[in-house]
C-alpha positions in Angstrom: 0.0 0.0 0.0 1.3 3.7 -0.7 2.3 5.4 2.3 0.2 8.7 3.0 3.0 11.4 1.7 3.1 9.6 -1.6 -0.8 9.6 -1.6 -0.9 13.6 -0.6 2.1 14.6 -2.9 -0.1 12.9 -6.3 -2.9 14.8 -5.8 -2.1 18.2 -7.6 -1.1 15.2 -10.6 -4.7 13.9 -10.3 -6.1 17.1 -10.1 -9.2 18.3 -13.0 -8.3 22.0 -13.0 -11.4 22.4 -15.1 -13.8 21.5 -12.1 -12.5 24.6 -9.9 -13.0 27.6 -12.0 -13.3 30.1 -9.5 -13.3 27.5 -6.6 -10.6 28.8 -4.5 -9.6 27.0 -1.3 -7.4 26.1 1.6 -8.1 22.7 2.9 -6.3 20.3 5.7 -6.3 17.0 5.7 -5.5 16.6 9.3 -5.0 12.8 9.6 -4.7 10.4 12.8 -4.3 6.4 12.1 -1.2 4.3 11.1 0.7 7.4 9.3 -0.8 10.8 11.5 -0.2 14.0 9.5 -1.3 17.0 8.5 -1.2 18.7 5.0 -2.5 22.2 3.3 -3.9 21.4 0.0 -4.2 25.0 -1.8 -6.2 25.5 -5.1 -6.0 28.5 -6.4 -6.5 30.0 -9.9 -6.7 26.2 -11.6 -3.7 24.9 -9.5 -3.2 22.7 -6.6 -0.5 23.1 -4.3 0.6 20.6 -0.9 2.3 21.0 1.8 2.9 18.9 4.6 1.8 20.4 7.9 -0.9 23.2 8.7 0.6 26.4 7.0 -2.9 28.7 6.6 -6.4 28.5 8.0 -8.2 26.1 6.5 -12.2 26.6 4.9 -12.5 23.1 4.6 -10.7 20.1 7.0 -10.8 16.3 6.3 -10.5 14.4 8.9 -10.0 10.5 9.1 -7.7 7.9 9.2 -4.9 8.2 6.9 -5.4 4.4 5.5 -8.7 5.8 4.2 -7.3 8.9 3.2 -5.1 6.6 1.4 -7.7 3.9 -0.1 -9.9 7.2 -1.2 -7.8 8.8 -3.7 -6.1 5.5 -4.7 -9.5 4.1 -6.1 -9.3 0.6 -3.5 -12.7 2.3 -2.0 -15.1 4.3 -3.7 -15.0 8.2 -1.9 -18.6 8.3 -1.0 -18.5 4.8 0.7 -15.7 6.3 3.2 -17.8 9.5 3.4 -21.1 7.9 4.4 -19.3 5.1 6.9 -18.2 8.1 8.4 -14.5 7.2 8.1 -13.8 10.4 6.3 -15.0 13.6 7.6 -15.0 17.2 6.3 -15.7 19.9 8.3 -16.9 23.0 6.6 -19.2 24.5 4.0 -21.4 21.5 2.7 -20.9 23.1 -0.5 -17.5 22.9 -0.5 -17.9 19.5 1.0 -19.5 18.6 -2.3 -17.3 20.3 -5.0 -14.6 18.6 -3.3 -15.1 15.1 -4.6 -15.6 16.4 -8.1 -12.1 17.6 -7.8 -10.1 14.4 -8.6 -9.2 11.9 -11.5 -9.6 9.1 -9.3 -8.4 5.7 -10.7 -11.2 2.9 -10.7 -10.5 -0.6 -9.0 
């Protein structure tokens, strides 16, 4: 299985820059589990940016384990089967909440 940083460093590759036109964002993932962590994912103007640890305030968090964090955007477990089990969390705007999980070439298992 990948290990959390290499899961958090591919996402600006899997990003669909097309899906945020004017979505601007700060988000942390702020991760407990087998590999705890925290990372600031920034899209802004069509790009994503990561960084490990919590470098700006947040309008979105995730919370969870980071083996689900990790089965998520690896494609072992569909997004909205995490979401639902309650083993990802996002705190913030339900809209944002939303346009998140459109935000991601996801691979399919």
């Amino acid at each position: 299985m990948a290990t959390i940083a290499e899961v958090m460093l591919n996402l600006p590759k899997i990003f669909k820059p097309e899906k945020a036109k004017g979505w601007n964002r700060v988000i942390l993932f702020d991760l407990d589990g087998e590999e705890p962590s925290k990372w600031t994912l920034t899209i802004e103007h069509g790009q994503a940016v990561i960084e490990a640890g919590n470098s700006k305030t947040p309008k979105l968090t995730v919370n969870g384990h980071s083996e689900h964090v990790i089965q998520m955007f690896t494609g072992e477990v569909p997004p909205m089967k995490l979401v639902n089990a309650k083993l990802v969390r996002m705190k913030g705007p339900l809209m944002d909440s939303m346009a998140f999980s459109g935000l991601w070439n996801i691979p399919k298992k």
